[in-house]
N, C-alpha and C positions, 0 to 999 in steps of 0.2 A: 187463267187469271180473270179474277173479276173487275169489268171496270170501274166500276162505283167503292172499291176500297184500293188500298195503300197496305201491301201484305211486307212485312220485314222481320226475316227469318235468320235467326245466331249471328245477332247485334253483339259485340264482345268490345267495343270501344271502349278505355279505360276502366272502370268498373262495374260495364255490365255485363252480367252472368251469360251469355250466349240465350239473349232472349227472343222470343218469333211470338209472333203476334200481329192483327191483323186493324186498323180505323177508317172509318169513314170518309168515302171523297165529300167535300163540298157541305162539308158540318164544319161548326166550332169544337173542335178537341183540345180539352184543358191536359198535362201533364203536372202532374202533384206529386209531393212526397219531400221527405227532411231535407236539408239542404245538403249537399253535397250527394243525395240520394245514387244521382242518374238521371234526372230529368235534362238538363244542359246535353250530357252524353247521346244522351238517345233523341233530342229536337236536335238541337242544332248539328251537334257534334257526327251524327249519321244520318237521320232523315236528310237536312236542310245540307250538309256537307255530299252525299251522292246525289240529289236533286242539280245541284250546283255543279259539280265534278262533270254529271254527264251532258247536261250542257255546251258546258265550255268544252265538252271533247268533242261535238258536234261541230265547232269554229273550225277556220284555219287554220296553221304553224303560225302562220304572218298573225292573227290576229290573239291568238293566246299568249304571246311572247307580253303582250301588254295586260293579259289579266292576272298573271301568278302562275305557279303549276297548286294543282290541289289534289292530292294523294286518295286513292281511297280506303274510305273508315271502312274499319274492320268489322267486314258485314258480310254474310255468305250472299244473302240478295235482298233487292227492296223492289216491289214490284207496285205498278199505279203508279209511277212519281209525276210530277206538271215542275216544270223549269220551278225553282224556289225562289222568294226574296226574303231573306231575315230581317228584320227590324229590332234592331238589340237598343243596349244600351248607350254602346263606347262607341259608336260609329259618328259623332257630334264634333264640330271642329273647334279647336282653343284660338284660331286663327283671330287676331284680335278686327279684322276688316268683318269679319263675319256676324251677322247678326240674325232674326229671327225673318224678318223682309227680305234679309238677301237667299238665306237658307231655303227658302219658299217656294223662291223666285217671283216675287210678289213683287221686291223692288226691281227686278228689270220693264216689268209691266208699268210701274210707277215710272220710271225715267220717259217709256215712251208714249202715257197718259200727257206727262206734262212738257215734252217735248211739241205732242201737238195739240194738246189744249191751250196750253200753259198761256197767260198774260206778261209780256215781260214789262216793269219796272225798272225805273232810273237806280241804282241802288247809292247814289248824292243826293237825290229831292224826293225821290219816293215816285216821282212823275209816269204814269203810263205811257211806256215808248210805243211811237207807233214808227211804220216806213216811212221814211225821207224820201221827198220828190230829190232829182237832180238838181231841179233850182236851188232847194235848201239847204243841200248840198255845199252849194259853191259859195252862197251867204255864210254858212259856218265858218268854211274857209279863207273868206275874207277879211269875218272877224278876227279868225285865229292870224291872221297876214300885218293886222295892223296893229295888235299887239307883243309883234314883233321888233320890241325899239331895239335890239344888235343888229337889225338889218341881215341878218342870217338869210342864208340861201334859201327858197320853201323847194324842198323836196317833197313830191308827188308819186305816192307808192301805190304799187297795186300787189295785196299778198294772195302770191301764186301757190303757195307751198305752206303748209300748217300741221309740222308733225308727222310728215310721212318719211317711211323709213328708200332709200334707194339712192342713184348717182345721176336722179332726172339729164341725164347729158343731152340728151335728144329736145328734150323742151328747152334748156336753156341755146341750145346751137339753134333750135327755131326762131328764137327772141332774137338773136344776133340778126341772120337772114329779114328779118322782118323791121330791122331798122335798128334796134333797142342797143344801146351799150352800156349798160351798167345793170347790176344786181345788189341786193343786201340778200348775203347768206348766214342763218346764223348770227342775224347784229352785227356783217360785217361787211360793208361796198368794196364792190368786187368788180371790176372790168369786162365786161364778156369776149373782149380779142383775148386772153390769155387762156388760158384751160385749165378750168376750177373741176379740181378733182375732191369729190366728194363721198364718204363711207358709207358703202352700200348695205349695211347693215344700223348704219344711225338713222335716228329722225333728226330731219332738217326743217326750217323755214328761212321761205327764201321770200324774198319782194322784188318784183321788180319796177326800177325805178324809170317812170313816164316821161317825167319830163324838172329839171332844175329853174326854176324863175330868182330873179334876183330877187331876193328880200323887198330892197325901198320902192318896187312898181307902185305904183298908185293904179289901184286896181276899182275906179272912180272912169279913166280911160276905157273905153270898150272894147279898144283890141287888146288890153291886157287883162279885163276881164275875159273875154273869148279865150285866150291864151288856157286861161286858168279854165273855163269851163270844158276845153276841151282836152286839157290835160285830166281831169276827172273825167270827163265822159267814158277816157280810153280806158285808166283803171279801173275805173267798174265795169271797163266790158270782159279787162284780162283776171280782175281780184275779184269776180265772182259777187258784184255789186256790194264790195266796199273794199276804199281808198283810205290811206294812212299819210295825213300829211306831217310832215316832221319841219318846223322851224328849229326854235331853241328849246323846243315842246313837242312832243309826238303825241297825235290826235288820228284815232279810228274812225273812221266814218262810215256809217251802212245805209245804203236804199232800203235795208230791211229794218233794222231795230236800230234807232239813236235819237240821245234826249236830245229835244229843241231848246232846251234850258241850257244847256252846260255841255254838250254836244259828246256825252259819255255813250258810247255805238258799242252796241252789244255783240257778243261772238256769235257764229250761227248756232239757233235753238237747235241742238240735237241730241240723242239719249246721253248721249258719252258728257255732256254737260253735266248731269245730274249725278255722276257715277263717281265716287269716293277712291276708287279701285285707279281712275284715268286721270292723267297729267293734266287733261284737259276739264275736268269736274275738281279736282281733289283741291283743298287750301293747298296754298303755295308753302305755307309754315311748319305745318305735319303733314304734309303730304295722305292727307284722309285718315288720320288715325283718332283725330279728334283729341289727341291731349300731348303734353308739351313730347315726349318720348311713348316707346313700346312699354318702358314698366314703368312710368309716371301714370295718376289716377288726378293731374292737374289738369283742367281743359286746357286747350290752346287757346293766347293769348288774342290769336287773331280773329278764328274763324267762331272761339265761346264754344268750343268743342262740339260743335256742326258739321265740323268734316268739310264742307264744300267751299268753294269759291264763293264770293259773296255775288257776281249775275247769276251760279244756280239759285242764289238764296233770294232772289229777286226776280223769280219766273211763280206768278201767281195762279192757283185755282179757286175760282170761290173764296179770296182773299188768303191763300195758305199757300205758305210754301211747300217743297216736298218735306221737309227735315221736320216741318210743325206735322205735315199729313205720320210722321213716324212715328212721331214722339207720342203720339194716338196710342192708346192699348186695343189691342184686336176687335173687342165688342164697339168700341166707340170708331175706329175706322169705317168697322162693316157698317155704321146708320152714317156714315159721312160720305161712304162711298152709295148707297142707296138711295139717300137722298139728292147726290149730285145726278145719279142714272136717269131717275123722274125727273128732275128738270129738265135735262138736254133732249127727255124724248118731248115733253110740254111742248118745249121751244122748236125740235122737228115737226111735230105736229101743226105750228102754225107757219110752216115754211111751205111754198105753195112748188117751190121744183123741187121733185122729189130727190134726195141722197145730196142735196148742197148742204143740209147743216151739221152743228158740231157734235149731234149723236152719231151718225155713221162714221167720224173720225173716232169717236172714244169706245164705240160700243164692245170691241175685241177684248181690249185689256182692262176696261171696266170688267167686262163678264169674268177673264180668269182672275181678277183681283179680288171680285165680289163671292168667287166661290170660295177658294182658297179660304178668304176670312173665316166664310158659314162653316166649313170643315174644322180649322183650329177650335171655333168656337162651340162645334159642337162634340170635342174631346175635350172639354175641359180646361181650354188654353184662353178664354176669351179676356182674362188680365193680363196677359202677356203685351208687353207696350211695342211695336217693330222696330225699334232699332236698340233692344235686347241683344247684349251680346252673345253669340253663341256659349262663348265658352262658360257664361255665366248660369247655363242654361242646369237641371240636373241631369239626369239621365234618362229618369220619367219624361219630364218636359220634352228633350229633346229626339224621344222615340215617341213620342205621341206626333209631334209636328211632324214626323215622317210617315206616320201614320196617315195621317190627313191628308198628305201630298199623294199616297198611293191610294187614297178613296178617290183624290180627282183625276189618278190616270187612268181609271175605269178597266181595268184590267180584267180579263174572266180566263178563269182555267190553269187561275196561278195558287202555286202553294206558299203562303204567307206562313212564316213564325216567329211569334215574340214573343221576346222576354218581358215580363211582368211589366204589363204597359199598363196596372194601375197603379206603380211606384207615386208618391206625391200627392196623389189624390183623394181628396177629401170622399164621404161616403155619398156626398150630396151626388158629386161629379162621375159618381162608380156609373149610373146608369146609361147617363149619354155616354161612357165609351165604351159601354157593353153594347147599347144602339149603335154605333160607329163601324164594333166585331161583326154584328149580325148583318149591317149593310151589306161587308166585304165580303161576306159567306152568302150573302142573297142575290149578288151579282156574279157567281157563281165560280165562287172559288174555295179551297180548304183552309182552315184559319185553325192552325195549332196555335196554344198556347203555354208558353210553360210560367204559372202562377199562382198562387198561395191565398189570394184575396176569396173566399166565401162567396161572395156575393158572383163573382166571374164564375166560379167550379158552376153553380146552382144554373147559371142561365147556358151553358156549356150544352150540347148535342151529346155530348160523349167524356166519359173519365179514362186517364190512364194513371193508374198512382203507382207509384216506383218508391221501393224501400226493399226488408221491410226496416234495413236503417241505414247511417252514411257509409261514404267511402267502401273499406271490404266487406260491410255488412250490411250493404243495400244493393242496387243494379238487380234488383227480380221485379217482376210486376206481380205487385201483390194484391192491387182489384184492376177491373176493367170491364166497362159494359157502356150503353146508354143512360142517360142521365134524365130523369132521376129515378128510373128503378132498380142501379144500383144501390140505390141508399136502402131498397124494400128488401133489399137480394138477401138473407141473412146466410145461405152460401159463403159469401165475399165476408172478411174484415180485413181491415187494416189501421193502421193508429190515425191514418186522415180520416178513414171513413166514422171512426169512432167520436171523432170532433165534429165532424159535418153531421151525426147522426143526436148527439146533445149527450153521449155518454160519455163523454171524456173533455173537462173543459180546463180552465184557467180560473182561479182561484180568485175572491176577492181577496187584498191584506184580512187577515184575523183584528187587524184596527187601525187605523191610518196615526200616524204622528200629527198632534194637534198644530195647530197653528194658532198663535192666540196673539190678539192686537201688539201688545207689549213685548212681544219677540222682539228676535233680527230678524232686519230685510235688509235686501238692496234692491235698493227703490230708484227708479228709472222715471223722471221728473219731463213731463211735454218733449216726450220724443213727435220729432216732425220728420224723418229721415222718410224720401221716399214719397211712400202713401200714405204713412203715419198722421193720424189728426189727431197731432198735441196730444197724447195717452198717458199715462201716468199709470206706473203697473210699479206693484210689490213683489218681491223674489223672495222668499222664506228661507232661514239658511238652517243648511243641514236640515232639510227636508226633500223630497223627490217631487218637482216639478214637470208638468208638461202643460207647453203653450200647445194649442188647437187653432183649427177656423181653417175654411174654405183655402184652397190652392191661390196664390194673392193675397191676401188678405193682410201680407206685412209681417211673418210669424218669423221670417228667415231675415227680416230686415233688423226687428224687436232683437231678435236674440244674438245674431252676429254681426252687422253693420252696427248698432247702437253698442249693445253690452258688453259681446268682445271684446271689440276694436276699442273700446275704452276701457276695458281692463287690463289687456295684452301691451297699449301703450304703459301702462303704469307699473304693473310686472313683469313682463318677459322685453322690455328696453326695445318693441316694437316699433313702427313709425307709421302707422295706418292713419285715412282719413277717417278721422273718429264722422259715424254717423251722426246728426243733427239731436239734439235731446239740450233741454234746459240746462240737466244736470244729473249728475248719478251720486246717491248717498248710499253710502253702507257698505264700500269698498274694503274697510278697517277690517269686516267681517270674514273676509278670505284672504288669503296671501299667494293664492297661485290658481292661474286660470287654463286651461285645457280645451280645446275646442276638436270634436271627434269626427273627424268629417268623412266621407267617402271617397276624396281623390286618391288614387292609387299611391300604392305603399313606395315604389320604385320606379325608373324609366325604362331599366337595363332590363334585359333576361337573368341577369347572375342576381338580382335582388329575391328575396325569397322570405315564408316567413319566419326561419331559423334565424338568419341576418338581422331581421328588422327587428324583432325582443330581444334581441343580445344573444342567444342559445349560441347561436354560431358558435364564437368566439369560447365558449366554455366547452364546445365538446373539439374541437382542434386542439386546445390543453390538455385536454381527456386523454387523445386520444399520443399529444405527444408526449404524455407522463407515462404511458406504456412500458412494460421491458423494455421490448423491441422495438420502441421508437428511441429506447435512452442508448438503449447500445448500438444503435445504427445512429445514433447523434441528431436525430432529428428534431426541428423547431416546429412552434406551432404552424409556421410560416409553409410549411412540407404539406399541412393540411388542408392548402386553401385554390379554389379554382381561379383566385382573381390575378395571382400574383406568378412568377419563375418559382421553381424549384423541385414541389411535386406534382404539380398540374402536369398533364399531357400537352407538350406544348407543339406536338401536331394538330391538335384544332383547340389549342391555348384554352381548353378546359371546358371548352362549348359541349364537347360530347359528338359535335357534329361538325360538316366541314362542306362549306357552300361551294358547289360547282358553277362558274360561268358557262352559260350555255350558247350566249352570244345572240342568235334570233329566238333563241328558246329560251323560257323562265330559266332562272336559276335553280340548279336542284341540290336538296339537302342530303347530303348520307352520311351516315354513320360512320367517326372515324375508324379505319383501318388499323390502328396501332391499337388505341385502348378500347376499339368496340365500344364507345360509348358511353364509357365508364367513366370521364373526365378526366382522372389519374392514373401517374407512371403505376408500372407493373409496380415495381420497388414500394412506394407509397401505399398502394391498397395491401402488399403481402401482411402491412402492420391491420391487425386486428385488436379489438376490444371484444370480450364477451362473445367471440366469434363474427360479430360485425366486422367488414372494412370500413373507409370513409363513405365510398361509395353508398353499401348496404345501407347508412346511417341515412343519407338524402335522401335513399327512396322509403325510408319507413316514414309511416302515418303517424301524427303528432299523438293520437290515439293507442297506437303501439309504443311509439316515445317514451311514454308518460309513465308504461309500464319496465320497459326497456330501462330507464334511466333512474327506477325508483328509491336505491341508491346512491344518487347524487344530488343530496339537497337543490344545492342553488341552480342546478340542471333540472329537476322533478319538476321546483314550482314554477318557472318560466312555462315549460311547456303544459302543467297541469293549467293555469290559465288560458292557453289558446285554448286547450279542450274545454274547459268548462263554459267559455264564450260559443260554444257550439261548432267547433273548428277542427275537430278530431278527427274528421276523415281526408284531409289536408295532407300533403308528404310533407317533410321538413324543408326541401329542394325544390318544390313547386313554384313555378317561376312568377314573378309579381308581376308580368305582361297578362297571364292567362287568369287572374282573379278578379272577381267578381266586385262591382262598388262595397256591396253590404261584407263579400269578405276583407275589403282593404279595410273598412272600418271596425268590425271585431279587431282585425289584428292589433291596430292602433290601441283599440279600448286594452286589449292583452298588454300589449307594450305596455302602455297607464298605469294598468293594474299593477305589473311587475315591479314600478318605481316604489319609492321608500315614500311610505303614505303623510302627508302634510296633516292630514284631519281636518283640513280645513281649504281644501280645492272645489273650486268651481267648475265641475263638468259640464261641458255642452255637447250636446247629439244631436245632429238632422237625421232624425228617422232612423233609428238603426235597428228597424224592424224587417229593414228592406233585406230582401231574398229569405227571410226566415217563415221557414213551418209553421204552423199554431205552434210545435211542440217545445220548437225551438225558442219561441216569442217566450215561453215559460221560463225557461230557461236565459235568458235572457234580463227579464224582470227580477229574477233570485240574485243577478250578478249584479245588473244597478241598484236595488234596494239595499246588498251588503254593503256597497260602496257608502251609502247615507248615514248606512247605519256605524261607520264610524267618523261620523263625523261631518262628512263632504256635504256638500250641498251641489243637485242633481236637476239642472233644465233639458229636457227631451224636446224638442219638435217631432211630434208625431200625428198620424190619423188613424192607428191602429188600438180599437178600444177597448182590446186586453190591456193596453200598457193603461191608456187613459183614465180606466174602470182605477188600477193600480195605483193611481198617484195619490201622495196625500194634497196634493192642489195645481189646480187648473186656471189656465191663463187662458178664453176666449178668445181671440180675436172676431172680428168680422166688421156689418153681417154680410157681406159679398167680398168677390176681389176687387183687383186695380183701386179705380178711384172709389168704388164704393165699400173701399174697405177701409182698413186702417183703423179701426175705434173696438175699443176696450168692450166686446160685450158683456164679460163678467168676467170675475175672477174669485175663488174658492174653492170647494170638496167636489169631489166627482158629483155629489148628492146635488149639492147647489147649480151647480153647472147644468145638470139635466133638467132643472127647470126654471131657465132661463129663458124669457122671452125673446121671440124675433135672432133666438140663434140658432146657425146651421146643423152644429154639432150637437142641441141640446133631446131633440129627438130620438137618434140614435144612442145616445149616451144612456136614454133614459130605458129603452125598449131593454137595451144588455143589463142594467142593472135590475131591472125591473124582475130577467129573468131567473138570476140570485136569490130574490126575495120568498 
C-alpha cells in the first residue's frame, strides 16, 4: 500500500458499478458528474462512511453505545483512510436558541469577555456601579429603615443558596449549631429546629436570616445602629458579600456591584449572566427566546426581543452591551473586536507591574473571538450578523461556518469532505473559499469535494468525474487524473469534461421577451426590510426574472420577506410579518403566488417523492383496479405502507425492525416475515404489468415514466419529476435521504403538475443547487416553458447560465450586510454586465462576452 494515496477497490454502494480506483493523500479532490451520478455514493456514502465506521470501531462498547452503530458500505476495501469529518449540508440546527455566535462558540467566549471586562450599570439611572464599602452599606439600609412607615419588622438576610440543585442538609444543621434559627427557602421562612426536607434533584434558594430588628428602632441611637451594622457585617460574611433586607420592600445589597442612587445591587458578574440558554441570564418573560412564543415572530414585550435580563443588558464594553456587540454582522464585530485588543494592550503597556491590567484578563477569548471572526469572514460569511438564527441559516451558510470552525481547530492528517460548500455564493466570494480549501489541504490534510461550481473543479489538485449518467446509468468513473492535465488528456471524455473544455455549453435564449416601460410590473415601492436602503424595484410580468448580488446583499430578504410575505398574506389567507416596503403595486397582475424553496419535502421516512406529487395515490388505484385485486376485494387502502390492512405489520411497513441493544447502539434488520419488502405475502402476489407494489417503489422515476406510459394522469406526474432532472430517483426513496436542491425540483414538479393559472408568481432560491451544467440546462428549458405560458418567474441565483438566460436582472449590492441593500441596476443580462461598481457585472460580462 502506498502511503501518500487512498486506494478503494469494488465500491458497489447503491448505484456504483463495482468501481476501484485510486487519489491522492493530502490534495483537494473535486468529485463531479450529473446529479444523482454517484458522487454522494462514492464521498460520503463509502469513502467518509468506512473512514468513520473504522474509527469508532477502534472506541469502546461503553463508548459507541453513544455514537450509533454504522454498517459497512459495500466496499471490498479502502486503503490510506485518516479518521473522516464530513461537513455536509443538513447537519445545522432549527433549534430556535441557536444562532450563528452560539454555533461558533464565539458567544461562550463573549459571556466570559464581559463577565470579566464588563462595566456594570445601574439599569434605573444608567449610573456606573461600583463596590459598596460596609459603611454604605448600612446608610442604604437605614434609609430603606425609615421609610418604612408599617413599622414592619427589617429582616436581615444573607443568600446562602442561588439555584443549586441538592438537600444542603448538612449546611443548614451547621447554621443551627452555629446559633442561627430561621431560613427562607424558596420564598419561604422556615424554622431550622424542624427538618426541612428538601428535593435533591431541584434547584433551591435559600437565605439565611441574621437577625429580625423591630421596624420603629430609631437607628439615629448607636447601639441600634451597631445592632444593624453588625447584623450586615455577618451576612456578608455568610451571603458571600451581599445582604437582602426585606421591610415591606425587599432590597439586595452587594459589597460588589450596587447603585448609590437607588441602591439597585447587581447579581454576581458571571458567564451564566450573559447566557439566554440559563435561568440565571435568560428574561424572565420568554425565557431566552426573544419573542412572545416558540412560533410567534413578535418580540417579547419585556426584554424588545434581546433575550436577556435587563443587569446582562447593563454590563458595559466600550459602551456596548453583549446583545449590541451581536447584533454586529461578522465583518463589523471583527474591527470592534480589533480595535478593543489595541487598546487594552496601549493601556497594558502603560501599567508599570507587569500582568495587573485588563489585557491579560481579556487576551484568551479576545484571541479565539478574534480568530473565529477572520475565518467566517474569510469564507464568505463576513454579513452574517451573530445573533443569526441558525435555523434561518441555508445550507451553504451553515456548512461554511463549520467550515471555518474546522480551519481553527488546526487539525492535520484529517480526511475532510463536503458537499458543495460553494452553495450561496456569489462568484466574487468563490475565491476566498477556495483559499480557505487550499489552507485545510496546506495544513496537511485530504480535502475531497463533491461539487459542480467551475471555478472549485479548475483550482482542484485532482478530478474524479462519475457518470456517464444518473441513477442506473451512471456510478462508473468516466475521467480521472490530475488537474489540469486532464483537460489536455484527449484519452479521457466525458459530458463534464466537454463543459470544462468549452465544447459543450448552455445556450443564450434565441431572444429574450422584451420588457417595455408601459408593461406589467409589480413594483415593490421603499422596501426598508432588514438591510434594504429604501429600493424601489420593478418585477416584469410574465417574464423570467433573476435577482443577483453578493451573499447579503438583501436578495433573499427583496424577494421573500418583502414580496412573498405580501403576496401569500393576500392569496393563500397567510399571516406572515409582511417585511417593511412603502408599498407593493401590481398585485392585480397575478392571482397566485408559489414560493420553491429547499426545506425538505417530509419529516417521516414514509414521505417519498411518489407521496409528495400525488403518483402515490393514483398507482394504489392502479393497482387496486386489477383482476386480482377486484376478486380478492381489495381497496386501495391494501396498497399503502402507512396504514393496517396490507402493510407487513411486523415491522408496520418500515421494511425493517429496530433491535434494543441496551449498552449497544440499536441495530436495524431486515424484517423476518416480509424480508423487506413492506408488504403481506397476499398484497404483493397482486401484480400489474408483472410489477408487485413493492417492485413499483423500487423503480426509478426514469423507468416510471416508461412503465406507466399508458396511464395518462400517471405518465405526466411522473414525466415532470424526470424532466426536472429527477430520473434517477426510486419512486419510495425516502424524503429523510434527499438532497436540499432535490426537495426543491420535487416541489417545482409538484407546481408543475397543478392545473396552470397562467398567471402564477413563481419564486426560487437557487435551484441550481446540486445540479450539473447539464442539468442547469435542463433546468432553464423547464422555467422558461413555465413563462412562456403566461407565469411570471423571479429566481435568486449566482449561477450565470441561468443569469446569461434571463430576460431581466435585478442587481442588488454593491457589498453585503450594511453595505448592501441598494438597487445596483436593474434590466437585460446586456445592461447588467455593464454596470458600474457591481459585483456581478464583471462576470456577467466575461460569459456573455464569450457568446459573441
Amino acid at each position: 500500500m502506498q502511503k501518500n494515496r487512498i486506494a478503494v477497490s469494488g465500491a458497489r454502494e447503491h448505484n456504483l458499478k463495482n468501481v476501484s480506483f485510486e487519489i491522492p493523500r493530502d490534495k483537494l479532490v473535486v468529485f463531479t458528474g450529473l446529479s444523482g451520478s454517484g458522487k454522494s455514493s462514492l464521498a460520503f456514502d463509502t469513502i467518509f462512511a468506512e473512514g468513520q465506521r473504522r474509527y469508532i470501531e477502534s472506541l469502546s462498547a461503553y463508548a459507541r453505545q453513544f455514537l450509533g452503530r454504522l454498517d459497512k458500505p459495500d466496499v471490498d476495501e479502502i486503503d490510506g483512510l485518516s479518521p473522516a469529518i464530513s461537513i455536509d449540508q443538513k447537519s445545522h440546527s432549527g433549534n430556535p436558541r441557536s444562532t450563528v455566535a452560539t454555533i461558533t462558540e464565539i458567544y461562550d467566549y463573549l459571556r466570559v469577555l464581559f463577565a470579566r471586562l464588563g462595566v456594570p450599570h445601574c439599569p434605573e439611572c444608567g449610573t456606573q456601579i461600583k463596590k459598596l464599602t460596609r459603611e454604605q452599606i448600612v446608610d442604604i439600609a437605614v434609609d430603606i429603615a425609615r421609610r418604612n412607615e408599617k413599622g414592619t419588622n427589617i429582616l436581615v438576610l444573607a443568600p446562602v443558596v442561588r439555584g443549586r440543585k441538592g438537600e444542603h442538609y448538612q449546611m443548614l444543621y451547621d447554621f443551627l449549631n452555629a446559633g442561627f434559627s430561621e431560613v427562607r427557602v424558596d420564598g419561604k421562612l422556615q424554622s431550622l429546629r424542624n427538618r426541612i426536607q428538601l428535593s435533591r434533584y431541584g434547584t433551591h434558594d435559600i437565605d439565611l436570616v441574621v437577625d429580625r430588628i423591630p421596624g420603629l428602632l430609631n437607628f439615629e441611637d448607636k447601639d441600634n445602629r451597631l445592632r444593624l451594622a453588625e447584623a450586615i457585617e455577618s451576612a456578608l460574611k455568610y451571603g458571600n458579600d451581599v445582604v437582602t433586607i426585606i421591610t415591606d420592600e425587599e432590597t439586595s445589597l452587594s459589597a460588589q456591584f450596587t447603585c448609590p442612587n437607588d441602591g439597585f445591587s447587581f447579581p454576581e458578574i458571571e458567564p451564566r449572566l450573559f447566557s439566554f440558554n440559563s435561568p440565571y441570564g435568560a428574561c424572565e418573560e420568554c425565557h431566552g427566546l426573544g419573542t412572545e412564543s416558540a412560533y410567534s415572530e413578535k418580540p417579547c414585550p419585556m426584554c424588545a426581543g434581546k433575550r436577556l435580563k435587563r443587569e446582562a443588558l447593563s454590563v458595559l464594553i466600550d459602551g456596548r452591551n453583549v446583545v449590541g456587540v451581536t447584533e454586529d454582522s461578522v465583518e463589523s464585530s471583527l474591527k470592534f473586536f480589533r480595535e478593543l485588543r489595541d487598546k487594552l494592550q496601549k493601556e497594558s503597556a502603560k501599567q508599570k507591574e507587569a500582568g495587573s491590567g485588563r489585557f491579560q484578563i481579556a487576551e484568551v477569548p479576545l484571541r479565539e473571538i478574534t480568530s473565529r471572526l477572520q475565518f467566517m469572514d474569510d469564507v464568505g460569511l463576513g454579513y452574517l450578523t451573530l445573533d443569526r438564527k441558525a435555523g434561518t441559516l441555508s445550507g451553504g451558510e451553515a456548512q461554511r461556518i463549520r467550515l471555518a470552525s474546522q480551519i481553527g481547530s488546526r487539525l492535520v492528517g484529517t480526511l475532510y469532505i463536503l458537499d458543495e460548500p460553494t452553495i450561496g455564493l456569489h462568484q466574487r466570494d468563490n475565491e476566498k473559499l477556495i483559499a480557505t480549501l487550499l489552507e485545510l489541504r496546506d495544513l496537511g490534510n485530504t480535502v475531497l469535494v463533491v461539487e459542480h461550481d467551475e471555478d472549485t473543479i479548475h483550482a482542484a489538485d485532482f478530478l474524479v468525474d462519475i457518470g456517464p449518467g444518473a441513477g442506473v446509468h451512471g456510478g462508473e468513473i468516466t475521467a480521472i487524473g490530475p488537474m489540469p492535465d486532464l483537460l489536455k488528456d484527449k484519452k479521457q471524455d466525458s459530458l463534464t469534461l466537454q463543459y470544462l473544455r468549452g465544447t459543450r455549453r448552455v445556450e443564450l435564449p434565441n431572444a429574450r421577451r422584451p420588457v417595455k416601460p408601459s408593461g406589467k410590473f409589480i413594483t415593490i415601492k421603499n422596501a426598508t426590510e432588514n438591510n434594504l436602503d429604501g429600493i424601489t424595484v420593478e418585477v416584469p410580468v410574465s417574464r423570467f426574472t433573476v435577482v443577483t448580488g453578493v451573499s447579503g446583499s438583501g436578495k433573499s430578504t427583496l424577494v421573500y420577506d418583502v414580496l412573498y410575505k405580501h403576496l401569500a398574506n393576500k392569496f393563500n389567507g397567510a399571516s406572515y410579518r409582511e417585511g417593511a416596503a412603502g408599498a407593493i403595486f401590481g398585485a392585480e397582475n397575478v392571482n397566485r403566488v408559489v414560493s420553491v424553496d429547499q426545506a425538505a419535502i417530509g419529516r417521516t421516512p414514509r414521505s417519498n417523492p411518489a407521496t409528495y406529487v400525488g403518483a402515490w395515490t393514483y398507482i394504489r388505484d392502479l393497482f387496486a383496479s386489477t383482476d386480482d385485486a377486484r376478486v380478492r376485494g381489495y381497496k386501495p387502502g391494501r396498497f399503502s405502507f402507512n396504514v393496517k390492512g396490507g402493510r407487513c405489520e411486523n415491522c408496520e411497513g418500515h421494511g425493517t425492525i429496530a433491535i434494543e441493544m441496551h449498552f449497544l447502539p440499536t441495530v436495524y434488520v431486515t424484517c423476518e416475515v416480509c424480508k423487506g419488502k413492506r408488504f403481506e405475502r397476499e398484497t404483493l402476489e397482486v401484480k400489474y404489468r408483472g410489477k408487485n407494489i413493492y417492485d413499483v417503489l423500487r423503480t426509478t422515476i426514469e423507468e416510471a415514466v416508461v412503465f406507466f406510459k399508458d396511464i395518462p394522469w400517471l405518465h405526466d406526474r411522473l414525466s415532470i419529476l424526470n424532466d426536472v432532472g429527477l430520473g434517477y430517483l426510486e419512486l419510495g426513496q425516502s424524503a429523510t435521504t434527499l438532497s436540499g436542491g432535490e426537495a426543491q425540483r420535487i416541489k417545482l414538479a409538484a407546481e408543475l403538475g397543478k392545473r396552470d393559472t397562467r398567471r402564477t408568481l413563481y419564486l426560487f432560491d437557487e435551484p441550481t443547487t446540486g445540479l450539473h451544467f447539464d442539468d442547469v440546462r435542463q433546468l432553464i428549458d423547464v422555467l422558461q416553458r413555465l413563462v412562456e405560458r403566461g407565469n411570471t418567474v423571479v429566481v435568486i441565483e449566482h449561477n450565470l447560465d441561468v443569469i446569461k438566460s434571463a430576460d431581466w436582472v435585478v442587481d442588488l449590492g454593491p457589498d453585503g450586510g450594511v453595505r448592501g441593500g441598494k438597487l445596483m441596476g436593474a434590466g437585460t443580462p446586456e445592461h447588467i454586465s455593464k454596470v458600474k461598481g457591481s459585483a456581478t457585472a464583471p462576470y456577467l460580462r466575461k460569459v456573455l462576452d464569450s457568446h459573441s
